[in-house]
Backbone as CSV, one residue per row, in Angstrom:
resi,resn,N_x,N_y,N_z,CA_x,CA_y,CA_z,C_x,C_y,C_z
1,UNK,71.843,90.306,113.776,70.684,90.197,112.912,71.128,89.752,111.518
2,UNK,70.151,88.770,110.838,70.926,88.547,109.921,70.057,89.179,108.481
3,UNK,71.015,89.567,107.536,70.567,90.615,106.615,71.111,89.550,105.059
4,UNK,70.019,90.058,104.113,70.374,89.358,102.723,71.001,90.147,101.798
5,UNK,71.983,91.579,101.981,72.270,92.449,101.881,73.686,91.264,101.789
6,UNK,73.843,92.013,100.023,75.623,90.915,100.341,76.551,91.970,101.087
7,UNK,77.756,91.400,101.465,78.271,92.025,102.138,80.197,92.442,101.676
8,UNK,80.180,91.469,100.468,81.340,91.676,99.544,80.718,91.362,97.995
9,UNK,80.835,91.939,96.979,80.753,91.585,95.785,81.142,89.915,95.107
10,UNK,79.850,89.326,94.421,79.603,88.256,94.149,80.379,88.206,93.005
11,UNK,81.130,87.548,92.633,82.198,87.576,91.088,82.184,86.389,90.310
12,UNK,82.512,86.198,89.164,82.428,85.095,88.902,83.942,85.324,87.364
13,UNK,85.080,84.657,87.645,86.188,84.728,87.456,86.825,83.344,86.335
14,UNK,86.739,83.388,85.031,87.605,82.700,83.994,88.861,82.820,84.059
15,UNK,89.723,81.625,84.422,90.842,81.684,84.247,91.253,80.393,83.694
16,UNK,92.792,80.421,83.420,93.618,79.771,83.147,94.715,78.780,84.160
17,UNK,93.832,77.849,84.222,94.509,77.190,85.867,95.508,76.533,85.725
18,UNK,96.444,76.863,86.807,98.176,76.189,86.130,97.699,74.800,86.845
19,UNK,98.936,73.604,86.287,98.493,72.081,86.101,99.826,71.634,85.804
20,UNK,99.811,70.401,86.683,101.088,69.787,86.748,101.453,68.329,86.882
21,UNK,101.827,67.758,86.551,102.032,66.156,86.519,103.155,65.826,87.329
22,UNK,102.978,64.257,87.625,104.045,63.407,89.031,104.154,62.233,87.915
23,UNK,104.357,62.422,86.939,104.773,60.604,86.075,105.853,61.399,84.692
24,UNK,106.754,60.200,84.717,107.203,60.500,83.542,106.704,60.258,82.210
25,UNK,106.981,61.378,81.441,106.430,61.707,80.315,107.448,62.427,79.243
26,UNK,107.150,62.171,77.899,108.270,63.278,76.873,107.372,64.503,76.143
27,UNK,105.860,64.459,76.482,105.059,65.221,75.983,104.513,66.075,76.940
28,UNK,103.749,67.346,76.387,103.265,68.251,77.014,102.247,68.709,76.513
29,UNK,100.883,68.618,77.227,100.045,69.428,76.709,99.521,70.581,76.734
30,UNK,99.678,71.215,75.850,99.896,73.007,75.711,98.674,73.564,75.998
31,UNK,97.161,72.738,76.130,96.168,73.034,76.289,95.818,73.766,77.200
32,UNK,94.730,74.932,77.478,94.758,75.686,78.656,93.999,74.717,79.211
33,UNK,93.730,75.088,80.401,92.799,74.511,81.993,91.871,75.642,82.105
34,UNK,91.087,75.970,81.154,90.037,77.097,81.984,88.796,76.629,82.743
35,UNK,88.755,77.710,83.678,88.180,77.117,84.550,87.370,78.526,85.457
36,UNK,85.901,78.338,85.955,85.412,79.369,87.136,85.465,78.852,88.190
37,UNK,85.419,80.426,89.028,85.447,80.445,89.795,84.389,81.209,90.534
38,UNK,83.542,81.121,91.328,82.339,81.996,91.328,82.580,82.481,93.019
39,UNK,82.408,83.120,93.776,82.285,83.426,94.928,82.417,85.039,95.730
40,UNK,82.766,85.349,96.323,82.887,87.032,97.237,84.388,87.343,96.942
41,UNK,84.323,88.076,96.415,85.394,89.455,96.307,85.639,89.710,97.238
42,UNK,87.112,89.198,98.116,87.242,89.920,99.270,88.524,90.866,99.531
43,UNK,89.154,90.723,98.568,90.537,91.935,98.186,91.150,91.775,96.620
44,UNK,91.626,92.604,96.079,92.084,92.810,95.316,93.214,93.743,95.393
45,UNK,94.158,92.779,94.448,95.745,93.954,94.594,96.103,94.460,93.136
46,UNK,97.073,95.111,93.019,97.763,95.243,91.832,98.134,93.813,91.272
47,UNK,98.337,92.986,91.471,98.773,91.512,90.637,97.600,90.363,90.838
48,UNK,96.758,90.391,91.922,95.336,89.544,92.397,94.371,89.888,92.900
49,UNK,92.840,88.631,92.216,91.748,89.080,93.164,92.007,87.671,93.785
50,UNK,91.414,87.812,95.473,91.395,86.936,96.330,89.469,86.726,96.621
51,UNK,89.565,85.381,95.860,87.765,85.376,96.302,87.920,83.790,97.354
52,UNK,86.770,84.266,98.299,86.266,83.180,99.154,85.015,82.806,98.959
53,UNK,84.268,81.377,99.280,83.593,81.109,99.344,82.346,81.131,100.097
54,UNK,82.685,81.148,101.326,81.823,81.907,102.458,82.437,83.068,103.282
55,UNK,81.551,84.013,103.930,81.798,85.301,104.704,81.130,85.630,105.423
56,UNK,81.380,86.367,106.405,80.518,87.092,107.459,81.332,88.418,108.112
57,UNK,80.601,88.963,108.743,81.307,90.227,109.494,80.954,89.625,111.160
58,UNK,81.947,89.978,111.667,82.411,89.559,112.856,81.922,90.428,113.827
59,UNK,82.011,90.197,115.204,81.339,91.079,116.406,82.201,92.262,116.183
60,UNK,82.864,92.545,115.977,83.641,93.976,114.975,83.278,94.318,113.752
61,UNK,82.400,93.884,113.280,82.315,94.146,111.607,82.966,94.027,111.080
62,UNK,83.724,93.437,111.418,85.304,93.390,110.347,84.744,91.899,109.304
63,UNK,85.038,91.972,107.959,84.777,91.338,107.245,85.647,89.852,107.244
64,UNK,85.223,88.687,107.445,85.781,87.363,107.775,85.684,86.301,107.030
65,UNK,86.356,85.416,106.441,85.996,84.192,105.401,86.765,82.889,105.743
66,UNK,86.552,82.299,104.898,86.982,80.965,104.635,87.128,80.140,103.479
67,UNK,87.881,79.551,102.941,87.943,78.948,101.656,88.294,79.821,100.751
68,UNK,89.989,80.572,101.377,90.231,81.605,100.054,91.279,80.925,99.107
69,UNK,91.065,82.041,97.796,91.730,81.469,96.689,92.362,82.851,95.993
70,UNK,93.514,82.731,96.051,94.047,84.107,95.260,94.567,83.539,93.961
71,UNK,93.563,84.399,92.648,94.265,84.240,91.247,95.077,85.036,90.581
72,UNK,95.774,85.240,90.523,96.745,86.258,89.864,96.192,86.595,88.401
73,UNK,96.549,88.018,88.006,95.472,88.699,86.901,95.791,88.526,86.008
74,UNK,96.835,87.975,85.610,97.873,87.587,84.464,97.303,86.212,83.800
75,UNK,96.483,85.786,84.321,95.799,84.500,84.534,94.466,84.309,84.002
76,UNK,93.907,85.761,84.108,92.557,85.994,84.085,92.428,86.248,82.558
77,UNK,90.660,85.830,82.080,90.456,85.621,80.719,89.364,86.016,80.772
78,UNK,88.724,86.406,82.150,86.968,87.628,82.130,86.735,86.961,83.478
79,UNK,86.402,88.458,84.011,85.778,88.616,85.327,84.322,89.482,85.456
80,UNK,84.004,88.889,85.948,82.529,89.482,86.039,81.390,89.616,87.011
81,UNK,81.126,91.133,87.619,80.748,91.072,88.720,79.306,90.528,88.981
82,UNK,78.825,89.211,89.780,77.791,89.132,89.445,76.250,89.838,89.909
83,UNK,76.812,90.216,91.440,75.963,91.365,92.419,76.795,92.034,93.093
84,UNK,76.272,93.323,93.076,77.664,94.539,94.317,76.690,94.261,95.345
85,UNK,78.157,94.180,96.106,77.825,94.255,97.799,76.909,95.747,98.436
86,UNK,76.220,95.200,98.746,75.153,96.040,99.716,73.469,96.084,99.604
């Protein structure tokens, strides 16, 4: 049955996105890359949150995704929950 009841917390995540170049160059730009990230909270550790883009719970209920992205917190510049799951 399908329910509009989220089922992981909706987040929406400022960070500082690392960035890297393939040409030679003698300069560097020190500028940050900030950048969101908006999607489901689907773990969090002591060093990262891991959000995906889509989810579902499985013929086990076990919680399932796709399109994950783990940011490390060291990284982070405001997180913000946008709806709790349930």
């Amino acid at each position: 049955m399908f329910s509009r009841e989220l089922i992981a917390p909706l987040v929406d995540i400022l960070w500082d996105d690392a960035d890297a170049t393939a040409e030679w160059t003698a300069e560097i730009d020190e500028e940050e890359q900030l950048v969101h990230t908006v999607g489901f909270l689907i773990k969090e550790t002591k060093t990262a949150y891991y959000v995906s883009h889509t989810v579902y719970l499985d013929e086990h209920e076990q919680l399932t995704w796709n399109g994950r992205i783990r940011i490390p917190k060291g990284m982070i510049r405001s997180y913000t929950v946008l709806k709790e799951a349930g």
